[in-house]
C-alpha positions in Angstrom: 0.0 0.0 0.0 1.7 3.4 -0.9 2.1 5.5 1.8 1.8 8.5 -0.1 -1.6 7.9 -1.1 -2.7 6.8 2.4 -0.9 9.7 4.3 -3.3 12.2 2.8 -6.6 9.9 3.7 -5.3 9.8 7.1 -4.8 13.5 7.6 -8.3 14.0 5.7 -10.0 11.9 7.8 -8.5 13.4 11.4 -9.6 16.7 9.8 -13.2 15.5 8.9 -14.0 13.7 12.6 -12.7 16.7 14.0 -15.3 19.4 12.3 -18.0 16.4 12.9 -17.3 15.9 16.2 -17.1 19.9 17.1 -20.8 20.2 15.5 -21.9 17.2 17.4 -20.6 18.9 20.3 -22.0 22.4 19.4 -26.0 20.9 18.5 -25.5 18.8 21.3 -24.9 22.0 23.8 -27.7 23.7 22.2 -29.8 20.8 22.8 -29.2 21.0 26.7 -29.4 24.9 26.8 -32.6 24.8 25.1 -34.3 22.3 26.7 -33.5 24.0 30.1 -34.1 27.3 29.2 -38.0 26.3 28.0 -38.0 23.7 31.2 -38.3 20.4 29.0 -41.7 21.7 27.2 -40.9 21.3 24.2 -39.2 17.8 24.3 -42.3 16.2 26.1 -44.2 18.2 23.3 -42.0 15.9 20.8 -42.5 12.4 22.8 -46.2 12.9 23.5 -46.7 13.4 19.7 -45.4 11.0 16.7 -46.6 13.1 13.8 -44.7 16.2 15.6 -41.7 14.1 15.7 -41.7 12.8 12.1 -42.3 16.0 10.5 -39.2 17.4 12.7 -37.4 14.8 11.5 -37.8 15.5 7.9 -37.6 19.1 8.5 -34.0 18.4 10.3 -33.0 15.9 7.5 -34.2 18.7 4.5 -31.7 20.8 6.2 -28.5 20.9 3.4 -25.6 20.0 5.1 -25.2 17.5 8.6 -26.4 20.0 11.1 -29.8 19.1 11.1 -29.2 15.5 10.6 -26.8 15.7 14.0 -29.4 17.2 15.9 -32.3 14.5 14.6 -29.5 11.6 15.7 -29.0 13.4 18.8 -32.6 13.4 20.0 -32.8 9.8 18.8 -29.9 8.7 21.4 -31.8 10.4 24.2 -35.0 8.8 23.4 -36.3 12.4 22.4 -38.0 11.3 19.1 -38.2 7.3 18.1 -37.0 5.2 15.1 -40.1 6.5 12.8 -38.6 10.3 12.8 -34.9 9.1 12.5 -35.6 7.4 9.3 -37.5 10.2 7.9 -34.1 12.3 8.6 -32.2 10.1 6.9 -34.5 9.5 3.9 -34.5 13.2 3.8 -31.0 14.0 4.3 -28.1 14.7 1.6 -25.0 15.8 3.6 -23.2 18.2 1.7 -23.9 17.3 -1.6 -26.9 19.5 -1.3 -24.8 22.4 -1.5 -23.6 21.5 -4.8 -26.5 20.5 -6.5 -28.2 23.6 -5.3 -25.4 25.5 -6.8 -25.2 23.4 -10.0 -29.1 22.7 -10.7 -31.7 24.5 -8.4 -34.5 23.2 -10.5 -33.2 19.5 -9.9 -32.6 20.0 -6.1 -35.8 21.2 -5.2 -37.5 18.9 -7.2 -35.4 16.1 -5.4 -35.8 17.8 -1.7 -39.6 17.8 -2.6 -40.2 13.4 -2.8 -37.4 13.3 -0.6 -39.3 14.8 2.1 -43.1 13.3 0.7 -41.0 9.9 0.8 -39.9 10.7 4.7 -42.7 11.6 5.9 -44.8 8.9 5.0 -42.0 6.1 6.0 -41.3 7.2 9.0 -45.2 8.1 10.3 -45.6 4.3 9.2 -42.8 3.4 11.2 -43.8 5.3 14.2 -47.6 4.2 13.4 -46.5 0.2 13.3 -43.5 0.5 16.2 -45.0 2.5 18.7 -43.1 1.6 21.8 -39.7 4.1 21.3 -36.5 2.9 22.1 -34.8 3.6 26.0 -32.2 6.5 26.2 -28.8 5.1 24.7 -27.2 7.4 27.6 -28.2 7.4 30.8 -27.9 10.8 31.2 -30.3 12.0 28.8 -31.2 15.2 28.6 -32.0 16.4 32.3 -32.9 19.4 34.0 -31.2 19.2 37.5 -32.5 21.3 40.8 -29.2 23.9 40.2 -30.7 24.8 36.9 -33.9 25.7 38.1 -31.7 28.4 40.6 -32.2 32.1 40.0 -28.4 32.7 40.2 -27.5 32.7 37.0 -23.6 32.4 37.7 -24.3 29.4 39.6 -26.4 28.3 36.6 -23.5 28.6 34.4 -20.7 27.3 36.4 -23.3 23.9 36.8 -24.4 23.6 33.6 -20.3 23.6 32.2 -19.6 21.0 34.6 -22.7 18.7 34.9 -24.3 19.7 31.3 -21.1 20.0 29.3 -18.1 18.2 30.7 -19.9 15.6 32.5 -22.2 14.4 29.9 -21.1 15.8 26.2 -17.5 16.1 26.2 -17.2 13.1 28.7 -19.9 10.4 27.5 -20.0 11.4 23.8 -17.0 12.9 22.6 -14.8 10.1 22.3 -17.0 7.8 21.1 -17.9 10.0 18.3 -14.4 11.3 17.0 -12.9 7.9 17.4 -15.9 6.4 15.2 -15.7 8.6 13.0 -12.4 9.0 12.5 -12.1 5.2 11.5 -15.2 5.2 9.0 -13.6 8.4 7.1 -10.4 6.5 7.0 -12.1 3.6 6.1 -14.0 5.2 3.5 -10.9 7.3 2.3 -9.4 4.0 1.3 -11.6 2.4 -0.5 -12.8 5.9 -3.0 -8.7 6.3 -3.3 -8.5 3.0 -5.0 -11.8 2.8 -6.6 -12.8 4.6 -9.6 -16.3 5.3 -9.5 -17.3 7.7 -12.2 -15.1 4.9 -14.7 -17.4 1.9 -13.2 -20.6 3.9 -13.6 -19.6 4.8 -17.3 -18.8 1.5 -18.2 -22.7 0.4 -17.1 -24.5 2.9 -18.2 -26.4 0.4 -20.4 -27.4 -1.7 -17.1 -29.1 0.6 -15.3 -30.8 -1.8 -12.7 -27.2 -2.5 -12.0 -26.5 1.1 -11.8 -29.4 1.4 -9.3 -27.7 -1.7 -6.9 -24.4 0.2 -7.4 -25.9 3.5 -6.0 -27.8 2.7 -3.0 -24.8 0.3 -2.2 -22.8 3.6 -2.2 -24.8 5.8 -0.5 -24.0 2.9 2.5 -21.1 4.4 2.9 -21.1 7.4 6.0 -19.3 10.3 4.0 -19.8 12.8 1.8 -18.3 12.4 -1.5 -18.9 9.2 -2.9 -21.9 9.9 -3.7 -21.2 13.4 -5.9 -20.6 11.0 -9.1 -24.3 10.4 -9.5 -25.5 14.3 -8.8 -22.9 15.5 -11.5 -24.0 12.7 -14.0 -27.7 13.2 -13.5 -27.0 17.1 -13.6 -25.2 16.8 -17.2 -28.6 14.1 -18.2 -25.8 11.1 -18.7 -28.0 8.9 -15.9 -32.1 9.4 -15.3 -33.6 11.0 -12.4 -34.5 7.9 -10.8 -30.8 6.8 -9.6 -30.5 10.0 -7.9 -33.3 9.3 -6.2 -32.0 6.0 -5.1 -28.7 7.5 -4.0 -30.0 10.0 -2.2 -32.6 8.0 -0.1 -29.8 5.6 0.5 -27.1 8.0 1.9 -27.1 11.0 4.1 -23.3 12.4 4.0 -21.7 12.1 7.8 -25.4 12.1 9.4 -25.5 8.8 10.2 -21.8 9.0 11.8 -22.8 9.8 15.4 -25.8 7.3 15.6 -22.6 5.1 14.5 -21.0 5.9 18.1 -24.2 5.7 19.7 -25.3 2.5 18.8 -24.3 -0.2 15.9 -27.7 -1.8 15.8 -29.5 1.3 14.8 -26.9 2.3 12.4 -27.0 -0.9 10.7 -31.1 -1.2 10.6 -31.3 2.2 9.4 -28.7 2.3 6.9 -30.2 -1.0 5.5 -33.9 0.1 5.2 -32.9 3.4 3.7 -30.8 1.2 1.1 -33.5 -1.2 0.4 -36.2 1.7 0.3 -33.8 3.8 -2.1 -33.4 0.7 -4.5 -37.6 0.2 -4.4 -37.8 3.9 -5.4 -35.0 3.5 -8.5 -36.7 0.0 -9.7 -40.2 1.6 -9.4 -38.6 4.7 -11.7 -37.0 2.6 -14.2 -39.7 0.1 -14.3 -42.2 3.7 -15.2 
């Protein structure tokens, strides 16, 4: 293996769990200032109502980018919002290749925000509808409101919620679980797209496209973004149809799914597998049309 090639993945890769791991971090804090500063209401609004959290999750999930999506996987972990509203955040979710094709092809991207989010909502109000009991808190901290917050005395507010809030449970529980894990998926990842051509493979199939379809929610399994820029590009420039876009994008979600990773390996894998095997169902049903 050529060090020279690797080296660069490596320091990539540190870079990327870094920044993930910092916005984790940041949406995370926000989380805990929030839901003290409004005294829980709103998350009890969230649990007491699965339509509530379903659209929030696809409303998180439309969000271009991973900050949204972050927040989504967050509440997930605490037992905020249940399995129903984190697939309709993952099903809506593009990573950062949002930003590009809302920069290369408005038109396209709005059109592909528009099922993406139809396609969410549904799924994951059927979900919730059909698995009603949610999942316990994958930390057993949560998201609590102690007495001390409850004080008037604002420093001693502060000073408690940087120790108890922040240190204690974020940077203490979560932090390294997150920048470790997702430090080895991008290095992982890194790997494999250094020594496989993708754009070359696609080419080369063009004339398969059920293939072409397998090949694209395969893909978006993987937790980066990146990979997946091939199909936006080739769908922009009307080399590949509409419909294996749409397969792509259900499948993957850029670093979204990174955290839940961390947090727990059983919902990583069920989620990443239904949103595969839902974005190849929507890129059959296309080319079958």
């Amino acid at each position: 293996m050529d060090l020279s090639r690797i080296l660069p993945v490596l320091l990539e890769a540190l870079k990327g769990a870094a920044v993930i791991t910092a916005l984790v971090i940041a949406m995370m804090t926000l989380i805990e200032y929030l839901n003290i500063e409004n005294k829980g209401r709103w998350f009890k609004s969230l649990k007491d109502s699965p339509i509530r959290q379903v659209l929030a999750g696809t409303l998180l999930g439309a969000i271009p980018g991973c900050l949204g999506g972050f927040a989504s996987v967050s509440l997930y972990t605490h037992s905020i919002i249940g399995a129903g509203a984190l697939i309709s955040t993952m099903i809506a979710a593009t990573g950062d290749e949002a930003f590009v094709l809302l920069a290369t092809s408005p038109a396209l991207f709005f059109k592909l925000l528009a099922i993406l989010c139809a396609i969410a909502f549904c799924t994951g109000l059927a979900i919730s509808l059909i698995r009603k009991n949610r999942q316990k808190s994958l930390c057993p901290e949560s998201f609590q409101i102690h007495q001390e917050d409850k004080e008037h005395k604002k420093e001693r507010n502060f000073r408690h919620f940087i120790k108890e809030h922040i240190w204690e449970h974020i940077v203490k529980k979560h932090l390294p679980g997150v920048f470790l894990w997702s430090f080895g998926a991008l290095v992982l990842c890194g790997v494999l797209t250094e020594y496989i051509n993708l754009e070359n493979w696609i080419s080369g199939h063009e004339g398969y496209m059920p293939l072409v379809i397998l090949a694209a929610a395969a893909i978006g399994l993987i937790p980066q973004s990146g990979p997946h820029m091939v199909f936006i590009l080739l769908v922009a420039q009307g080399t590949l149809p509409f419909y294996v876009l749409l397969a792509s994008a259900i499948s993957q979600q850029g670093h979204v799914s990174l955290p839940l990773l961390a947090q727990s390996k059983k919902s990583w894998i069920l989620s990443k597998a239904f949103c595969a095997i839902l974005g190849i169902a929507a890129g059959m049903l296309g080319y079958c049309l």
